[in-house]
DSSP file (Angstrom, degrees, kcal/mol; ACC not computed):
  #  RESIDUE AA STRUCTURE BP1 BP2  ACC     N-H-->O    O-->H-N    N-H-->O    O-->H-N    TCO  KAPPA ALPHA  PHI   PSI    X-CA   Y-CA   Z-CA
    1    1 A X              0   0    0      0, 0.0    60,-1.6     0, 0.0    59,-1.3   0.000 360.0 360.0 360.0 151.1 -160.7  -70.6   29.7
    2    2 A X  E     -a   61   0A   0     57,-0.1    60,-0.2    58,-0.1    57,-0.1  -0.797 360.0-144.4-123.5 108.9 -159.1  -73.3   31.7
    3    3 A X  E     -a   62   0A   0     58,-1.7    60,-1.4    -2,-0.5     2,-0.3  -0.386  13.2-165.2 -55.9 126.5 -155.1  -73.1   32.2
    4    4 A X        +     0   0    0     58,-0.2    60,-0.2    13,-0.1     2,-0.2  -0.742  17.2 166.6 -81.8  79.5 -153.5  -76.5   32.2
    5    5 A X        -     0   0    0     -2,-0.3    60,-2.7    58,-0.2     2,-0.2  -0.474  32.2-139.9 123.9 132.2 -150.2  -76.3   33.4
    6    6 A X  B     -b   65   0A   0     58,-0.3     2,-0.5    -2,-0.2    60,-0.2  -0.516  36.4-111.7-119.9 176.4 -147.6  -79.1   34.7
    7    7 A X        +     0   0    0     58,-1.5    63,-0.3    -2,-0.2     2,-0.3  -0.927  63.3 151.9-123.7 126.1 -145.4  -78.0   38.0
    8    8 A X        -     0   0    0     -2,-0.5     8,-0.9     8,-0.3    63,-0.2  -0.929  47.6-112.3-175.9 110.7 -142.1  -77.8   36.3
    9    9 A X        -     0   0    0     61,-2.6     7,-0.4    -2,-0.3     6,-0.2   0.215  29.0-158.4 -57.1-148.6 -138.7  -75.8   36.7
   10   10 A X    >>  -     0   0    0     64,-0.3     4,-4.4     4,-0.2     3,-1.9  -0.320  22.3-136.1 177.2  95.5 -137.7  -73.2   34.1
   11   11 A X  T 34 S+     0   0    0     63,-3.1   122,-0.1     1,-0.3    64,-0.1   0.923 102.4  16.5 -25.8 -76.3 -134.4  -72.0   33.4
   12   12 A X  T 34 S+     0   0    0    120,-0.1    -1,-0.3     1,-0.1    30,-0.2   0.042 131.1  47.2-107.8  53.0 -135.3  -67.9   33.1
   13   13 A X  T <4 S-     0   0    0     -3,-1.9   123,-0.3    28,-0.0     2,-0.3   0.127  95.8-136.4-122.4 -18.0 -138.7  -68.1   34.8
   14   14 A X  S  < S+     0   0    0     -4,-4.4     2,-0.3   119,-0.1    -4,-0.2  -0.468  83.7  19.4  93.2 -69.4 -137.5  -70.2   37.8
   15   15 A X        -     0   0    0     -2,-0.3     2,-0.4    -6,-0.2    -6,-0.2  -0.942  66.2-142.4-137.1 147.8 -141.0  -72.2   37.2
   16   16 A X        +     0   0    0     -8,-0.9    -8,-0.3    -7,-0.4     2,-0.1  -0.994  43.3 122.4-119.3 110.7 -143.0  -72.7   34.9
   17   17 A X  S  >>S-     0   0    0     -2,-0.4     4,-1.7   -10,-0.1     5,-0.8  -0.508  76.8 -37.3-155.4-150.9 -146.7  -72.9   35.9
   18   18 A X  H  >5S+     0   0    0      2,-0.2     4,-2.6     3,-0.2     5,-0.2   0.940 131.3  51.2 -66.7 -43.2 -150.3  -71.5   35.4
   19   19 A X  H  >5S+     0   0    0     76,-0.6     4,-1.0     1,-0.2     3,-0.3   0.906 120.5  32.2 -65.5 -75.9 -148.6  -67.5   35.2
   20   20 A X  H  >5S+     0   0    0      1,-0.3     4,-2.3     2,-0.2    -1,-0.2   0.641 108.5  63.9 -59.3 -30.2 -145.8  -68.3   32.4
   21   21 A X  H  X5S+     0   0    0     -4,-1.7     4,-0.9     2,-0.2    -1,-0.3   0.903 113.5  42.5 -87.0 -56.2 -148.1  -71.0   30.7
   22   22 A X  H >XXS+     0   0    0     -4,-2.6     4,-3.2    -5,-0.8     3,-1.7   0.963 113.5  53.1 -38.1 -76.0 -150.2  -67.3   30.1
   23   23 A X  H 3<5S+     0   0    0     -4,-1.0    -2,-0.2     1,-0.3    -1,-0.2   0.523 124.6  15.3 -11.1 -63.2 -147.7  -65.6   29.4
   24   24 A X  H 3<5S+     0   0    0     -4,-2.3    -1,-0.3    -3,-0.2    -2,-0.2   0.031 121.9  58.8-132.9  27.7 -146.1  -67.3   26.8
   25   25 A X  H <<5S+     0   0    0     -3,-1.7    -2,-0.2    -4,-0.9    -3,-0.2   0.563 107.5  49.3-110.2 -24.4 -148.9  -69.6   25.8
   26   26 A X  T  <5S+     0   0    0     -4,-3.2    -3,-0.2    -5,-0.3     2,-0.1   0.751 110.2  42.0-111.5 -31.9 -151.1  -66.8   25.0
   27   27 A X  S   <S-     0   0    0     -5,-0.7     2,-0.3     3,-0.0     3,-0.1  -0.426  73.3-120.1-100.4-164.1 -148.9  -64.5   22.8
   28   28 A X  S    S+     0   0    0      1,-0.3    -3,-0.1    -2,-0.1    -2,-0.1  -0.861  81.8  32.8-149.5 149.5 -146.6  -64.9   20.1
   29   29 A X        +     0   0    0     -2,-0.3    -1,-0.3     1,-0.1     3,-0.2   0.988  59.7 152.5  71.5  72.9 -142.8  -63.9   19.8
   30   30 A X    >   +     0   0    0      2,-0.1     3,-0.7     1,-0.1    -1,-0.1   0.188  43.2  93.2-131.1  28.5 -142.2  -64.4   23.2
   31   31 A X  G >  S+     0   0    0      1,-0.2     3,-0.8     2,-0.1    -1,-0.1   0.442  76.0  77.8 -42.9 -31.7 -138.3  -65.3   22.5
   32   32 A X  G 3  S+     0   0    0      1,-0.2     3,-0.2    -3,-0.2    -1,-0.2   0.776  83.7  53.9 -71.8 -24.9 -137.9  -61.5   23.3
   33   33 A X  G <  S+     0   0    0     -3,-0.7     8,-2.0     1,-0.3     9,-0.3   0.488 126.4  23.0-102.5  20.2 -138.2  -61.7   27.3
   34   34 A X  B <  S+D   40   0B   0     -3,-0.8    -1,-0.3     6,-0.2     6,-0.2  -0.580  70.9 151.8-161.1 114.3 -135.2  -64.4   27.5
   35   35 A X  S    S+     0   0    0      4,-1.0     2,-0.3     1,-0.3     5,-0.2   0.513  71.9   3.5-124.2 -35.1 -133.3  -63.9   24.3
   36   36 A X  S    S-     0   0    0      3,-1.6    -1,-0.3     1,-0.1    93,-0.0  -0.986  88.5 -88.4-168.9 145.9 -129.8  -65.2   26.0
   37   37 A X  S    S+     0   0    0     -2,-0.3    93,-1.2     1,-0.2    94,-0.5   0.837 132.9  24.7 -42.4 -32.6 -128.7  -66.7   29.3
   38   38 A X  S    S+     0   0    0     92,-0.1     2,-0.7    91,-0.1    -1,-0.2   0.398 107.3  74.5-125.0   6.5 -128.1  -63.2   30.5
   39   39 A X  S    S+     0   0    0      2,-0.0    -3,-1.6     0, 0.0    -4,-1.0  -0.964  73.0 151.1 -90.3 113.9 -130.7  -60.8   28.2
   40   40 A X  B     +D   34   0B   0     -2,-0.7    -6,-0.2    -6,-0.2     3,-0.1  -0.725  26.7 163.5-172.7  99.0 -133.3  -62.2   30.2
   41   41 A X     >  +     0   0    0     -8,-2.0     4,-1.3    -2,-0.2     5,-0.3  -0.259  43.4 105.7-112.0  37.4 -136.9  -60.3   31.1
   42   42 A X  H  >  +     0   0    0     -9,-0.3     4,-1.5     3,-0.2     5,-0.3   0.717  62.5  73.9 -86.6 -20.4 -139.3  -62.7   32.4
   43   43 A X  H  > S+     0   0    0      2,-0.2     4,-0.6     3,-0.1    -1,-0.2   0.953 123.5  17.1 -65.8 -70.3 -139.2  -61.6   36.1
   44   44 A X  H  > S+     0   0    0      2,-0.2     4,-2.8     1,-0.1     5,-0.2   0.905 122.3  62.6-103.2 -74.8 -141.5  -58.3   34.6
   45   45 A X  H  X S+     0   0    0     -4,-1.3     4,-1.4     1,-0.2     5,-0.3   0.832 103.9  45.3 -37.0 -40.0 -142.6  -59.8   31.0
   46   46 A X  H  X S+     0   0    0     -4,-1.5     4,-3.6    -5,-0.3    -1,-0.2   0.993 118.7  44.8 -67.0 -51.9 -144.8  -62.8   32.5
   47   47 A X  H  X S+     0   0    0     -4,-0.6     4,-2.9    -5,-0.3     5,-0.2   0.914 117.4  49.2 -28.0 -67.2 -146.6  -60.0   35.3
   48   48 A X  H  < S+     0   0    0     -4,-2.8    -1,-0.2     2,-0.2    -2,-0.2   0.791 118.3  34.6 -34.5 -69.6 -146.9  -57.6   32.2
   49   49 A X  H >< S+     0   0    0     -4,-1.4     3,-1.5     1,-0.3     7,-0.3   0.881 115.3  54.3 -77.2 -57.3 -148.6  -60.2   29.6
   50   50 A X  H 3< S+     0   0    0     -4,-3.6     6,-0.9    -5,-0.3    -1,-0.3   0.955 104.3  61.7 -48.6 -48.9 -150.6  -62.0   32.2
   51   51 A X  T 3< S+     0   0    0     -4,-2.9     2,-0.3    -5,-0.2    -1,-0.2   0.352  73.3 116.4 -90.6  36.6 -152.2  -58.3   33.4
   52   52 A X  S <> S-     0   0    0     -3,-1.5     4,-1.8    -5,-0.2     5,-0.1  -0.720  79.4-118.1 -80.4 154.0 -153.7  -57.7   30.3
   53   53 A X  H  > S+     0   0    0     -2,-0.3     4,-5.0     2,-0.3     5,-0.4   0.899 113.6  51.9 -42.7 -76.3 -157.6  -57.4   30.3
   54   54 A X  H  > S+     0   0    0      2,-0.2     4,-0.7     1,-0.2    -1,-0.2   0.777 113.8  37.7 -23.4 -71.3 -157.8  -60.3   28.0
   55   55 A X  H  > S+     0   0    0     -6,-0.3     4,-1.0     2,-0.2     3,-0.5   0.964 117.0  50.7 -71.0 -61.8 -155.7  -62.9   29.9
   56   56 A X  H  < S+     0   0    0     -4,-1.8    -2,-0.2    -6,-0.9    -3,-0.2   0.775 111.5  40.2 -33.1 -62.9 -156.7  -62.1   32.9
   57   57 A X  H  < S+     0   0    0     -4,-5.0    -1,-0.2     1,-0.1    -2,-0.2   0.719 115.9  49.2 -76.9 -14.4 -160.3  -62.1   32.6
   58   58 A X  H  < S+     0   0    0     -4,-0.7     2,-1.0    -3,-0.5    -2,-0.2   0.990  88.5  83.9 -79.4 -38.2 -160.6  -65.3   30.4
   59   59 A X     <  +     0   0    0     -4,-1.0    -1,-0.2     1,-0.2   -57,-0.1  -0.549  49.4 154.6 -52.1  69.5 -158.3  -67.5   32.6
   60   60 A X        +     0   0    0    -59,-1.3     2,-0.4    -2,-1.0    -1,-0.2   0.523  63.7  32.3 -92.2 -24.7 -161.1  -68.8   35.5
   61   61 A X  E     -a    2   0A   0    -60,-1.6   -58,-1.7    32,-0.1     2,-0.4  -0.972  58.0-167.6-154.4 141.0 -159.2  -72.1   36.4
   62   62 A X  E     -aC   3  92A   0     30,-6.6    30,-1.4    -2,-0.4     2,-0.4  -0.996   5.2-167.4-129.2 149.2 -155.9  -73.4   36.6
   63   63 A X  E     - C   0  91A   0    -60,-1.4     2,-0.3    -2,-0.4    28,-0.2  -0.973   8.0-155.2-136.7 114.4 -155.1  -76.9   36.9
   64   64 A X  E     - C   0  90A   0     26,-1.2     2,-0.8    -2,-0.4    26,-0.5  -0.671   9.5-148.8 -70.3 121.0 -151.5  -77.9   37.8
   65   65 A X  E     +bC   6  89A   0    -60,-2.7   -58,-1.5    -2,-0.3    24,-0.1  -0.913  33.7 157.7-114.9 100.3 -150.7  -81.2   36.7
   66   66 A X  E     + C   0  88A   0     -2,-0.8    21,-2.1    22,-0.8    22,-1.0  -0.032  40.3 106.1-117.8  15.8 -148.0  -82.3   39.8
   67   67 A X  S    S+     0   0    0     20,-0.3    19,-0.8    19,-0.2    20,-0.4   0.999  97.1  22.7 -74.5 -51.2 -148.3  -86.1   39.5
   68   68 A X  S    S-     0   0    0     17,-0.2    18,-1.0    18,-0.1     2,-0.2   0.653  88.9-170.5 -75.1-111.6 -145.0  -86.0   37.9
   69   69 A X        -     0   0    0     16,-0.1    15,-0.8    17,-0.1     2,-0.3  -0.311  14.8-143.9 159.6 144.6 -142.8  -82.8   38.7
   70   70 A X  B     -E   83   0C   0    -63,-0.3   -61,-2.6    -2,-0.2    13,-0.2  -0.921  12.6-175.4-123.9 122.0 -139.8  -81.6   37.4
   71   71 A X        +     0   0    0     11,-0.8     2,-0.2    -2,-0.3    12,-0.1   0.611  63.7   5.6 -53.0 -39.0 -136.7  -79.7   39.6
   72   72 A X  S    S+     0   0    0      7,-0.1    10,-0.2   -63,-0.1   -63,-0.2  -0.951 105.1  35.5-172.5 173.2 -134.3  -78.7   37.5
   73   73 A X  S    S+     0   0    0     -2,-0.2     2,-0.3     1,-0.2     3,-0.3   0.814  86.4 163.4  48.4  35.1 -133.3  -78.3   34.1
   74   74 A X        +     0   0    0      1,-0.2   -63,-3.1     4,-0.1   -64,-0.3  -0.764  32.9  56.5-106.9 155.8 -136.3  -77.7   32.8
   75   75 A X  S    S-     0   0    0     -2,-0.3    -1,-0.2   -65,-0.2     2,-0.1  -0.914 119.4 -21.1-103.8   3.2 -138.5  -76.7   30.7
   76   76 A X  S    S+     0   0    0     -3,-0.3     2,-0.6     3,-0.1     3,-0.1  -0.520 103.8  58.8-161.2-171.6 -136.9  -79.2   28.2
   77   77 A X  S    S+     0   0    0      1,-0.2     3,-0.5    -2,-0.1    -3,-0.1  -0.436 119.1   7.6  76.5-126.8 -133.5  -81.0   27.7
   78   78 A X  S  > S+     0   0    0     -2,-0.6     4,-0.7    48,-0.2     3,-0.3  -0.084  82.6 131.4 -89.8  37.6 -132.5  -83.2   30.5
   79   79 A X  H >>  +     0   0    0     -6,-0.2     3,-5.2     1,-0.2     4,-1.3   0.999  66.3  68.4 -44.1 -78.6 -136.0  -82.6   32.2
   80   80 A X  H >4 S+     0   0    0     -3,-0.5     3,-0.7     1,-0.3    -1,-0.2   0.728 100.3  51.5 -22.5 -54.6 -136.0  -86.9   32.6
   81   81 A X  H 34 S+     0   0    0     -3,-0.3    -1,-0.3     1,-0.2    -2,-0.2   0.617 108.4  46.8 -82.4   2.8 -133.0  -86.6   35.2
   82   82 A X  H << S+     0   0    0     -3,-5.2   -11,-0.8    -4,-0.7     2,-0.3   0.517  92.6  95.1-105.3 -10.6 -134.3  -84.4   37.2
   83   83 A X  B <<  +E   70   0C   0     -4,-1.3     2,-0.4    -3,-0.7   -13,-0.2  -0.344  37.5 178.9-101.3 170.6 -137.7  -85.5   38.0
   84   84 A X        -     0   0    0    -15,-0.8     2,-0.8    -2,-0.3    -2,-0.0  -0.977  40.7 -84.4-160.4 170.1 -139.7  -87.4   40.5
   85   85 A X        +     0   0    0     -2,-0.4   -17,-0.2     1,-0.2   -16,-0.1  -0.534  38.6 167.7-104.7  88.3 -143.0  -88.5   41.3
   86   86 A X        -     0   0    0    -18,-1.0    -1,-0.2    -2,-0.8   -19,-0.2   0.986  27.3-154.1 -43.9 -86.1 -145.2  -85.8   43.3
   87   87 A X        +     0   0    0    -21,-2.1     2,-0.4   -20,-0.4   -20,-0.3   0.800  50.7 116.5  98.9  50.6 -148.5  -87.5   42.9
   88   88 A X  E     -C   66   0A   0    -22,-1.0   -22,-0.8   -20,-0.1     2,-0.4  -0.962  48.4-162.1-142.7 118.7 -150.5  -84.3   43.2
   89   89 A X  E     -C   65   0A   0     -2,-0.4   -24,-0.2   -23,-0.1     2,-0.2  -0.988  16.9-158.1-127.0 137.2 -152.8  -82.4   41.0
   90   90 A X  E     -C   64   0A   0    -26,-0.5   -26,-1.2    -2,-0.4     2,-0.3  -0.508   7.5-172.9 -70.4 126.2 -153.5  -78.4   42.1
   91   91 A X  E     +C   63   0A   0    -28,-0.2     2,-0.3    -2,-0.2   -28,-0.2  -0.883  13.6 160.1-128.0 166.3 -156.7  -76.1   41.0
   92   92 A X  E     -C   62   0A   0    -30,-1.4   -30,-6.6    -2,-0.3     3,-0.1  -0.903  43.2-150.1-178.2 139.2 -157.0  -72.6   41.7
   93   93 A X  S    S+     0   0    0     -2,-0.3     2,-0.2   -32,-0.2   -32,-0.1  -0.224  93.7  75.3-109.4  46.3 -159.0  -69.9   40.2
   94   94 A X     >  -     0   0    0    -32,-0.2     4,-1.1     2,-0.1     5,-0.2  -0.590  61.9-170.2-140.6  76.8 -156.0  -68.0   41.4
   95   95 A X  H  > S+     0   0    0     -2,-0.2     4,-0.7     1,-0.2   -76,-0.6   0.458  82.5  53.0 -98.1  25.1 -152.3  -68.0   39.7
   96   96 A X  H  > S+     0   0    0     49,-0.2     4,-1.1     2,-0.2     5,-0.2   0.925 114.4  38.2 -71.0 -82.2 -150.5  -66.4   42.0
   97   97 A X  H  4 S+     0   0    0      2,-0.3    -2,-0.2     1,-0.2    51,-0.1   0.154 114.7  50.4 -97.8  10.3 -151.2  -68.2   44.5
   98   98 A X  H >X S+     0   0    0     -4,-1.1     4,-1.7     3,-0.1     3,-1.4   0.727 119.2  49.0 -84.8 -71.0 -151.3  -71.9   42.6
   99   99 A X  H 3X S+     0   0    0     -4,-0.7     4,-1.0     1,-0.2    -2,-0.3   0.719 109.9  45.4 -42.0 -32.8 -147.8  -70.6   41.3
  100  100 A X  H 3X S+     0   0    0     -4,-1.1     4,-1.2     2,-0.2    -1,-0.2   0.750 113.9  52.3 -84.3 -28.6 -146.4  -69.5   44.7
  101  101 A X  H <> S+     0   0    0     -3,-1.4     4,-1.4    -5,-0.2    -2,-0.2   0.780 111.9  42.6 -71.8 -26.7 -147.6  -72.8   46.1
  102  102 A X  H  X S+     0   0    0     -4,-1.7     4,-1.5     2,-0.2    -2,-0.2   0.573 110.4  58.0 -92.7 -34.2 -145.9  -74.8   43.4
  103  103 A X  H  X>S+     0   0    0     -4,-1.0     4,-0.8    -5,-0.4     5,-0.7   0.914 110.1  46.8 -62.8 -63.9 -142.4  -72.3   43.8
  104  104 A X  H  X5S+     0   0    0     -4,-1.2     4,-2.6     1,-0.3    -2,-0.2   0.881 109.9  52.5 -56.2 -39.3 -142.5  -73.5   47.5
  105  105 A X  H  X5S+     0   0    0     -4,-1.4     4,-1.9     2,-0.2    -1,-0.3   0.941 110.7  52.3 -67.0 -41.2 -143.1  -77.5   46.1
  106  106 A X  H  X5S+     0   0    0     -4,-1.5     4,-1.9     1,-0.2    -2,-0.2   0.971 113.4  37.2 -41.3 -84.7 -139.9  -76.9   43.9
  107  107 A X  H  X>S+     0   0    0     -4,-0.8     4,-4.7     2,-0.2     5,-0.6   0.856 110.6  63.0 -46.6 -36.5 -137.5  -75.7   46.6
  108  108 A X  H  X<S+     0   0    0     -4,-2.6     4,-4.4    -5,-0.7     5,-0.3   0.975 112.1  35.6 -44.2 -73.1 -138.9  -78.0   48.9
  109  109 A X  H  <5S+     0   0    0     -4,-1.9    -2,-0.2     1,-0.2    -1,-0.2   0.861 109.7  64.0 -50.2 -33.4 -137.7  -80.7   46.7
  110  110 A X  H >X>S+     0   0    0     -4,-1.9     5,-2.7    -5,-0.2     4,-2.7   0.913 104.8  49.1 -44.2 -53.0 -134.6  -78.9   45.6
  111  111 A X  H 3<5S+     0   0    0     -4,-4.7    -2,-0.2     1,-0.3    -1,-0.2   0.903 101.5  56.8 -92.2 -11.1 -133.3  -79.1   49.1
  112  112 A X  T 3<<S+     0   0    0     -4,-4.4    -1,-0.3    -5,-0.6    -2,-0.2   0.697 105.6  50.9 -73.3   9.2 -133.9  -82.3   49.8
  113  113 A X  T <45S-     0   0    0     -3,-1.7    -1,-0.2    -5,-0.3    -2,-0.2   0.653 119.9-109.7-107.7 -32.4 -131.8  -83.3   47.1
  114  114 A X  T  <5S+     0   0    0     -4,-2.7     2,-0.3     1,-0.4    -3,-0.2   0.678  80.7 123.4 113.3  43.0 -128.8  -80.7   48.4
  115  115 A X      < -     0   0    0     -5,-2.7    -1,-0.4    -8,-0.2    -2,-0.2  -0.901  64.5-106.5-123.5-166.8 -129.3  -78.3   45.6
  116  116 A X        -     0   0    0     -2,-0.3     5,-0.2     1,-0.2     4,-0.1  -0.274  45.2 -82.0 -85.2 166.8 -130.2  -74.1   46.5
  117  117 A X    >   -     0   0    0      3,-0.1     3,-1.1     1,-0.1     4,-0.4  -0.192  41.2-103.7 -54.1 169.0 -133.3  -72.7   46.2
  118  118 A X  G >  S+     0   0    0      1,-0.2     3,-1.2     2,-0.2    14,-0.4   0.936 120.8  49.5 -38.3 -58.0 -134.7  -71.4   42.6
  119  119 A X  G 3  S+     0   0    0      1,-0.2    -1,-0.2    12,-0.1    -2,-0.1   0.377 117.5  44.6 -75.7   1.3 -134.0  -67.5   43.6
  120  120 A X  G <  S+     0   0    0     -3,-1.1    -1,-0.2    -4,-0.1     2,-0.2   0.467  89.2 106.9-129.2   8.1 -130.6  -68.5   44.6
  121  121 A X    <   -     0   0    0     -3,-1.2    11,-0.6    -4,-0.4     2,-0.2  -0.582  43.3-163.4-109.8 164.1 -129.2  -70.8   42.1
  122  122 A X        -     0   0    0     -2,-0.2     8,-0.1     9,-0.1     5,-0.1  -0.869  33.1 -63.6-137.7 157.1 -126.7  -70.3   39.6
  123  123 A X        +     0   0    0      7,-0.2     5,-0.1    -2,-0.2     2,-0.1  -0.027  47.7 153.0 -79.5 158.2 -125.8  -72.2   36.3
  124  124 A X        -     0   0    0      5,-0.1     4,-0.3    -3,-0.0    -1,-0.1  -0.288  57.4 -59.6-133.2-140.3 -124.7  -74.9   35.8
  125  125 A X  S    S+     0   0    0      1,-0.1     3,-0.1     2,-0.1    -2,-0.1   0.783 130.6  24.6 -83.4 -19.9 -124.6  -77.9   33.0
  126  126 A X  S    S+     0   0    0      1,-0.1   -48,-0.2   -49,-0.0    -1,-0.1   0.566 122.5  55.1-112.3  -5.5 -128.4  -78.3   32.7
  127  127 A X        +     0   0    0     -5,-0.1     2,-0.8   -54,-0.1    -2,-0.1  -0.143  61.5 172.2-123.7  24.9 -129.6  -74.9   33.9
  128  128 A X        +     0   0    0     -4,-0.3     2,-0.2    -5,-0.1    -5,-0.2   0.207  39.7 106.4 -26.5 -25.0 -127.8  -72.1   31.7
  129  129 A X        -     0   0    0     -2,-0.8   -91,-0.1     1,-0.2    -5,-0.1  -0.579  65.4-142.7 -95.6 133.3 -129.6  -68.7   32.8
  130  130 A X  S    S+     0   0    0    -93,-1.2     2,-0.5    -2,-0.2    -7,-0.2   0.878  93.5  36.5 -56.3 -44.1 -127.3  -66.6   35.0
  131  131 A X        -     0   0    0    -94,-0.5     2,-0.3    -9,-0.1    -1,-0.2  -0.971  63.1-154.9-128.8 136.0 -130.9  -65.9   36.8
  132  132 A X        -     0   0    0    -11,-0.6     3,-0.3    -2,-0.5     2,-0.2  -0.643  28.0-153.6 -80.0 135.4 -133.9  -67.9   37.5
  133  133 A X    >   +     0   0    0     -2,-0.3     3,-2.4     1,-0.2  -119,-0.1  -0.340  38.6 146.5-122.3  66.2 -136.6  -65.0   37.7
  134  134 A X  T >   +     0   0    0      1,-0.3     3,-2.2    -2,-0.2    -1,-0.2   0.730  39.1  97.4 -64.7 -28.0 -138.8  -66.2   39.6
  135  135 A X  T >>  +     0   0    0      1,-0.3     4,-2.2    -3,-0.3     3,-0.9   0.460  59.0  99.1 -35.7  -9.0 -139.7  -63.3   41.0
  136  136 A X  H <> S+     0   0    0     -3,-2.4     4,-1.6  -123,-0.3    -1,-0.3   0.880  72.3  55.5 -57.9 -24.1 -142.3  -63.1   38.8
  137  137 A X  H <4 S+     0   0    0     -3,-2.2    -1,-0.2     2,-0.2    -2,-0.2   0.445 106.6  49.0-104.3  17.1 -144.9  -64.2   40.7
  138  138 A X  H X> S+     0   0    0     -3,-0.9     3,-2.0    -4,-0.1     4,-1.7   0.654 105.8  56.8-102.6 -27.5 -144.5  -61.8   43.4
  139  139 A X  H 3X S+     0   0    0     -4,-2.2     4,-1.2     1,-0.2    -2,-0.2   0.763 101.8  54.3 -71.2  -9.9 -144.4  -59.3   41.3
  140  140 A X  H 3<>S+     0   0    0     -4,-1.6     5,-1.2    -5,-0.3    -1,-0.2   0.582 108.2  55.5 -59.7 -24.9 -147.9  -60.4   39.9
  141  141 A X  H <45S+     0   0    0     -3,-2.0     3,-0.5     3,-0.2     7,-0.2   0.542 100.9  53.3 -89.9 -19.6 -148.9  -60.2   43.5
  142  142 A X  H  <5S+     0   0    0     -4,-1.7    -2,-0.2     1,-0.2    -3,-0.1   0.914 106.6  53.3 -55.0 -53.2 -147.8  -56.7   43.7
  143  143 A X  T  <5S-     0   0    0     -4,-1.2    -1,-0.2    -5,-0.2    -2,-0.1   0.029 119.6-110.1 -85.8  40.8 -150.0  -55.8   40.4
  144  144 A X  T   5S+     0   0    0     -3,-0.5    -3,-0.2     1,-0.2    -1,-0.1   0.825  80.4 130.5  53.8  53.6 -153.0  -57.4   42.2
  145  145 A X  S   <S-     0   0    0     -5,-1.2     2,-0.3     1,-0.4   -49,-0.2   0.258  79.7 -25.6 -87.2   2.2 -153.5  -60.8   39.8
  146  146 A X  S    S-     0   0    0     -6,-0.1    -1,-0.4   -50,-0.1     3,-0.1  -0.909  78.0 -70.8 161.0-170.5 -153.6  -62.9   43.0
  147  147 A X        +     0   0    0     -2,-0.3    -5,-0.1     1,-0.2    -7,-0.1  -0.302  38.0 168.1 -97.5 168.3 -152.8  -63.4   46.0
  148  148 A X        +     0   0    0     -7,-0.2    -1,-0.2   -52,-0.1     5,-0.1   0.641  50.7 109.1-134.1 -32.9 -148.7  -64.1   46.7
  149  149 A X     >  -     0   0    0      3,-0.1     4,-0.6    -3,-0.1     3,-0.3   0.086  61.9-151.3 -35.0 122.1 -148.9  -63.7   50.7
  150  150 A X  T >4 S+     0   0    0      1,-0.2     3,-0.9     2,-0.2    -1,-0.1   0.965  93.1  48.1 -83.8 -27.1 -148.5  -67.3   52.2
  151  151 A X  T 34 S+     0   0    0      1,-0.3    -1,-0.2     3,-0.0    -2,-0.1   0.733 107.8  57.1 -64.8  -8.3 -150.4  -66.9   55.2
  152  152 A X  T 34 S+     0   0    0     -3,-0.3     2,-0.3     2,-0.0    -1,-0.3   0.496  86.4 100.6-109.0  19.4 -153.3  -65.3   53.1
  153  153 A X    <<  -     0   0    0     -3,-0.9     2,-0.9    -4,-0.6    -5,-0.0  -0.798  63.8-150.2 -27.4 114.4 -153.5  -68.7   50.8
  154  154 A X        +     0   0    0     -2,-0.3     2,-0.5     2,-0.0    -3,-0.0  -0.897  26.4 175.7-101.6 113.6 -156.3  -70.9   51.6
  155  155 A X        -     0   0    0     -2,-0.9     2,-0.2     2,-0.0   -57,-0.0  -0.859   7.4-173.2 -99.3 146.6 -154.4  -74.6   50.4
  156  156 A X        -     0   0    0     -2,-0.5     2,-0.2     2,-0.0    -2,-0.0  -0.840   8.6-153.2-110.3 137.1 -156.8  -77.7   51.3
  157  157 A X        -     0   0    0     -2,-0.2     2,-0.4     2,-0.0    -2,-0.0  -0.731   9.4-168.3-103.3 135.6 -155.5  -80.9   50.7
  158  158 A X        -     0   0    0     -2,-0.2     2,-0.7     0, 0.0    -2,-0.0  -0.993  14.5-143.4-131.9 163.3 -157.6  -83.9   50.0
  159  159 A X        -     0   0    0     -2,-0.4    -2,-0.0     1,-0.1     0, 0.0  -0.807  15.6-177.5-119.3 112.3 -156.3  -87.7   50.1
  160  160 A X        +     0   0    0     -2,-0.7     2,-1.1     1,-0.1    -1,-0.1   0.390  57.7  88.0 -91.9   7.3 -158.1  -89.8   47.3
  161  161 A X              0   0    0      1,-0.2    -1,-0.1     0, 0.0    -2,-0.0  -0.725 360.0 360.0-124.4 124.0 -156.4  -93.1   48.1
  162  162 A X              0   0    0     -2,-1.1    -1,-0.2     0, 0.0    -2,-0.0   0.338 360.0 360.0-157.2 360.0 -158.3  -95.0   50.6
């Protein structure tokens, strides 16, 4: 199976990318791991779901769709005012370490705008959940689904416009 997945912020996941696009693309009822701004299990629930047999083994490529990007307020709402134009699309047979790369493109962009990182932000008018739990995707690198280390992440870049 091949994930498709857009580079995105996420109000209780922190991001939304190849691990959460498992997660909560692949089951049903998934209202239960962020129920309420502060009933909120997704930091554990995405890890959980993703390391099932099933999901795990079928899932061979993920392709992050980064041409557009969104920052904040996501995954839905006011998405429009927050985004800007990446121009980048990501593969990995890896979604830890497509996700971790894709955390790092968020906050990058976050602070150049003035706002805090993902793991440090708090709500506001477009962003409701008392915590972004992004910490899912190290804790996905904990249960062995990929790699989360950044020095052990092979990125290559390549520049199509010439």
């Amino acid at each position: 199976m091949v994930n498709l997945c857009v580079l995105k912020h996420h109000q209780s996941a922190g991001v939304t990318m190849a691990l959460k696009n498992m997660s909560h693309g692949l089951v049903n009822n998934v209202n239960r791991s962020h129920s309420s701004s502060t009933l909120n299990a997704c930091g554990t629930f995405i890890p959980t779901v993703v390391d099932h047999p099933i999901i795990r083994q079928k899932c061979v490529l993920h392709i992050l769709d980064a041409v557009k990007a969104a920052y904040h307020g996501g995954p839905g709402g006011r998405v429009g005012k927050y985004m800007w134009e990446h121009k980048t699309m990501y593969a990995a047979t890896d979604p830890v370490a497509l996700d971790r790369v894709g955390w790092k493109v968020i906050d990058a962009k976050r602070a150049e705008v003035g706002r805090e990182p993902i793991a440090l932000a708090k709500p506001d008018q477009d962003s409701r959940f008392l915590n972004m739990q992004v910490e899912h995707i190290e804790i996905a690198g904990a249960l062995g689904l990929g790699e989360f280390r950044d020095e052990a992440i092979d990125l290559r870049s390549f520049n199509l416009t010439s």
